[in-house]
N, C-alpha and C positions, 0 to 999 in steps of 0.2 A: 504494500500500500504506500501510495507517496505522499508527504509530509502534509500535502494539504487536503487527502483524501482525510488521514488521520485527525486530523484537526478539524475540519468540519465535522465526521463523526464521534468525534469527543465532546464537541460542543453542540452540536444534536442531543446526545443524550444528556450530557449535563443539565441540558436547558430545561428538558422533559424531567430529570427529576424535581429541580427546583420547582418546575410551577404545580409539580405533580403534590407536591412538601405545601406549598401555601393555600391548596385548595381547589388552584383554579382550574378547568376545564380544558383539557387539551387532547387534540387529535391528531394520529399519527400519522404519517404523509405513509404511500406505499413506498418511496425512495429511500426512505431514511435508513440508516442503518438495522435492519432486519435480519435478521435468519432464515425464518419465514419468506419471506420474499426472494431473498438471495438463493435459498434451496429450492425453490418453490419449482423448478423441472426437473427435479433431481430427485427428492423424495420428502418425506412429513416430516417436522420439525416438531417435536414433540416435548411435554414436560409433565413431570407429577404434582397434584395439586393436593394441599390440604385443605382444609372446610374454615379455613380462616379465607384464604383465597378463593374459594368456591363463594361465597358469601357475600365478597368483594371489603372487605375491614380493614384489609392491610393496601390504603393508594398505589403506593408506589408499587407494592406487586402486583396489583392490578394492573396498571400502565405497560408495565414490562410483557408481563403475561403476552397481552392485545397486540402488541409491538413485535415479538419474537416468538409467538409459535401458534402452531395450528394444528397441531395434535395437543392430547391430554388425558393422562393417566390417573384415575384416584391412588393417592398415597394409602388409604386405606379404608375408606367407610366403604369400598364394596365388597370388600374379604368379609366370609362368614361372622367372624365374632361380630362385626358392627351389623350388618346387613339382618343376621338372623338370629337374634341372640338368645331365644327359646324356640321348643320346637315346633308351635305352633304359630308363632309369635313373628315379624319382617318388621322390620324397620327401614323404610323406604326412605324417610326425610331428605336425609345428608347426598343422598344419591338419585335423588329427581332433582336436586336442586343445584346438581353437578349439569346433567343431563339439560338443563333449562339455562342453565348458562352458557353451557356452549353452544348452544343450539341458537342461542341468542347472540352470540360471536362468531358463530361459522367458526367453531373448532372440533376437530371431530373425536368422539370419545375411545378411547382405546380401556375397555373396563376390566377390571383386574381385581379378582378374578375367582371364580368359581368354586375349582376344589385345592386346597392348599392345605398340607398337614400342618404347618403353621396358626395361629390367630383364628384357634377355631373357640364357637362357645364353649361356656363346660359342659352341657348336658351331652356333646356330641359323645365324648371320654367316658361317661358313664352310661351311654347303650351298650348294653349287653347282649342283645339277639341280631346276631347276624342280619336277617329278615327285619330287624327294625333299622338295624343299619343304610342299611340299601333303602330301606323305606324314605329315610335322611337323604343320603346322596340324591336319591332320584328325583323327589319333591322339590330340594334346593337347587337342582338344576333346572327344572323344568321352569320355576316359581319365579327367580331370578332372571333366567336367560330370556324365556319369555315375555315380561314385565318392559325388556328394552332392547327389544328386536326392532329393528328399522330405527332408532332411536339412538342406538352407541354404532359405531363401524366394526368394533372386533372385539371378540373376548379373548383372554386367558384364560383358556378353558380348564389346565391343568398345569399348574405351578411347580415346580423342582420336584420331579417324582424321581427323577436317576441319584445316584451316588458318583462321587467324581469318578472311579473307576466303569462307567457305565451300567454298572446293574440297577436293580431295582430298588428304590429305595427302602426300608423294612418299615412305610410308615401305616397309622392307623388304617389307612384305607385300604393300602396293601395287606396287612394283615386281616382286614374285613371282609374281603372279595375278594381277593389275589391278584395277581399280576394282569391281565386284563379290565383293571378298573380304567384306565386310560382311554382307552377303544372307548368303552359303555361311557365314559363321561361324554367322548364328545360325536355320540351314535343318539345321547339326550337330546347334549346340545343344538344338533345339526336339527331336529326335531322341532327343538323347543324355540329355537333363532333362526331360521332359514334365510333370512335377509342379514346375518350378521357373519363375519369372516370371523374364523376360529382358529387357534393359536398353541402351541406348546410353547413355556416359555419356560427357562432355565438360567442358572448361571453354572460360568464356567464349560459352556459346552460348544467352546470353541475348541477345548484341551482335545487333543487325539484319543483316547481313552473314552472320554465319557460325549463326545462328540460320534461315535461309534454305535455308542449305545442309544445316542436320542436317535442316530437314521434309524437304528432296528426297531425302535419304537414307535418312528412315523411312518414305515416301511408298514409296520405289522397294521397301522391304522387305517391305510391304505387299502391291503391286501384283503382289509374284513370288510370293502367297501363304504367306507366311512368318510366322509370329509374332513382335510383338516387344510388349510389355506396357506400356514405360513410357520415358522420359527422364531421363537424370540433370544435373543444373544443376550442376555440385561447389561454386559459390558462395566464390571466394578473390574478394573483394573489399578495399577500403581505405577506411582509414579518411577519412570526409567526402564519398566518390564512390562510395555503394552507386547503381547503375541501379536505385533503385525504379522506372520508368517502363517500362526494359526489361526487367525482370521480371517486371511484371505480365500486358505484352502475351505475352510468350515462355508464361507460363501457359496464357493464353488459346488461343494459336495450336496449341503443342503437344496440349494435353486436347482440341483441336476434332478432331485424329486418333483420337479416341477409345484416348487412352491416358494413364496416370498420368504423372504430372513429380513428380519427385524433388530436393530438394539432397543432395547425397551428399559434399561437403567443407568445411561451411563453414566459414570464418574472416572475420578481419577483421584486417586488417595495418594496423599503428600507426606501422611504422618505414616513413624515405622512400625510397624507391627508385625507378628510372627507367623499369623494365623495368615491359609487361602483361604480361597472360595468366598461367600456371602453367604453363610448357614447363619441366620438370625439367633440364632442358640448357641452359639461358641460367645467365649467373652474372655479377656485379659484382664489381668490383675493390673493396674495402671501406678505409674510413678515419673515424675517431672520429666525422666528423661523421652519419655512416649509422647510428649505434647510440647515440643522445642520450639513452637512458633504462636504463642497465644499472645503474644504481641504484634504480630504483624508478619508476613508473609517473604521472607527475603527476597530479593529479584532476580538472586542467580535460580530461585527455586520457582518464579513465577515465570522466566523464559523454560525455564527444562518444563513447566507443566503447558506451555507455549507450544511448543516442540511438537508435546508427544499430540497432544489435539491434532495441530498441523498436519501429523504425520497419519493419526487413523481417516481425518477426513480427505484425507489424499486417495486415501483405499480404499472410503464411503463410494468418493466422485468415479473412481476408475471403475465400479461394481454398480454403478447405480440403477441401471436398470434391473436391477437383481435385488436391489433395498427397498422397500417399503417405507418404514421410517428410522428417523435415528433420534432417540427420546433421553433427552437426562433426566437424573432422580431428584429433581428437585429443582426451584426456580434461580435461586442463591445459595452460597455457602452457609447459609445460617440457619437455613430448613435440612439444609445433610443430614441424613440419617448417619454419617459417619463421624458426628462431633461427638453419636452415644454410644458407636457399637466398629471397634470391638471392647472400646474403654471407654466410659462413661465419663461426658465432662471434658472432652477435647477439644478445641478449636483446628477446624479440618477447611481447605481449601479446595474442594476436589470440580467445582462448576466452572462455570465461562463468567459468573455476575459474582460481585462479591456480597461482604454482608447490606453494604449501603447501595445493591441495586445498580452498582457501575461495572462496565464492564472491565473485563480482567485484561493483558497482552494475549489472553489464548483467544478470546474472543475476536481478539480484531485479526487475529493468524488464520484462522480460520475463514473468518470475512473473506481476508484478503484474496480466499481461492477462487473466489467467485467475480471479483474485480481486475 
């Protein structure tokens, strides 16, 4: 970008936060510095939303929001535990009012998701009969999927069911049904959403191993005549070790199924920690030396996280008719879920916006692929 591309989109958004900070009403030009706009022949520009943001409470992430993306992901009010929290019992609120906002912005929903051994109610853990099991699975997919068919673009249908070595994961629903719960979720789904594109999504299943084990598993969904549309990459990576090599090949492999591959999480983790993957249930014992940047962000570590953006959306652009969308987990640095997990209480820099809603050097490296 040249010095005065860079400066006028510096003071573009500067300007938009300040009047966005006083109150005043402001609309976003299609030229401006966008994402959205910029990818917008390439693929969906995507983000996770919380119910502070769905709401609209927080201005300035509103503005941003409108400004920088056209896809949109619930952070969590459509996982079981919020959606369904007895068993008779839906809680629609928080997720019509997702559904009404976008719809109301021309954004399209990406809803997440279905069945997840994760963030499930309690009552699920205390079915005992097999037969009321499935009773469960069947009814919440039906119940949910149905309710916003034609309404959301795509579900997650079924959230990290593999183990990093590709097998099957040992979780609740796996032990309640067995290893064809997968298939029969999204044999519901296709059922229950007909207008709505349906998804596996995963982390870490660009790695050869368990990247392996998701084709067998879209293969076998396949094979039992079942739809399933697309793949999702969630993309938590770190910083200096993005698998550009195995992300390219995982493109390759997965689209040769004649189906979309999606990122649907990304980040970029700055801070060190021991632990792979993104298993919500792992957690580190934390100490000062785990959180070395809770004052501010150094800039030899704000070009290396420059870089590596640069360098995946290099490999987004070159594959794109094979991308669908490319979604981070969150708006800014200050909604990361990685400021709590894998140690609680960290200040994490892993987005393109920082805490104050301005863009970062990655953001405009990025930009600049398109200019």
């Amino acid at each position: 970008m040249s010095r005065i591309s860079f400066f006028v989109t510096t003071c573009c958004l500067c300007l938009i936060t300040a009047a966005c900070t006083s109150g005043k009403k402001i609309t976003t030009s299609k030229n401006s510095s966008s994402l959205k706009e910029a990818f917008k022949n390439d693929f969906g520009i995507g983000t996770a939303l919380n119910a502070v943001q769905i709401e609209e409470r927080d201005p300035r992430a509103a503005l941003l929001i409108l400004q920088q993306f056209n896809m949109a992901t619930p952070e969590n009010i459509m996982k079981a535990q919020v959606i369904h929290p007895q068993w008779a019992v839906y809680n629609f609120d928080m997720a019509d009012k997702m559904v009404a906002y976008c719809q109301k912005n021309n954004i399209k929903v990406n809803a997440h998701t279905l069945i997840w051994h994760s963030q499930l109610p309690a009552f699920v853990r205390r079915i005992q009969s097999v037969d009321s099991f499935r009773t469960f699975f069947t009814d919440h997919i039906k119940t949910v999927a149905s309710r916003y068919d034609g309404k959301v673009y795509s579900w997650d249908v079924v959230n990290e069911a593999l183990n990093d070595d590709g097998t099957m994961r040992k979780s609740i629903f796996f032990q309640k049904l067995g290893g064809d719960f997968v298939t029969e979720a999204f044999r519901i789904a296709q059922s229950s959403a007909p207008n709505t594109q349906l998804y596996y999504n995963d982390y870490g299943n660009e790695q050869p191993a368990k990247r392996a084990g998701c084709i067998a598993l879209i293969k076998k969904i396949q094979v039992a005549g079942v739809r399933i549309d697309g793949v999702g990459i969630q993309g938590h990576w770190h910083l200096g070790r993005i698998p550009l090599k195995e992300i390219e090949e995982s493109i390759l492999q997965y689209s040769a199924l004649g189906i979309k591959v999606m990122f649907t999480e990304l980040d970029i983790e700055v801070l060190p920690r021991s632990l792979q993957g993104a298993d919500v249930n792992q957690r580190m014992i934390g100490d000062s030396s785990l959180n070395p940047y809770k004052n501010g962000l150094p800039d030899s570590v704000q070009q290396k996280l420059a870089a590596d953006y640069e360098a995946l959306f290099k490999l987004f652009l070159k594959y794109k008719g094979k991308i669908g969308r490319v979604a981070f987990w969150g708006v800014n640095d200050g909604q990361s879920w990685l400021n709590g997990w894998p140690v609680a209480g960290r200040t994490n820099y892993p987005l393109l916006f920082d805490r104050d809603f301005k863009p970062k050097p990655a953001f405009y490296k990025v930009l600049a692929l398109k200019q």
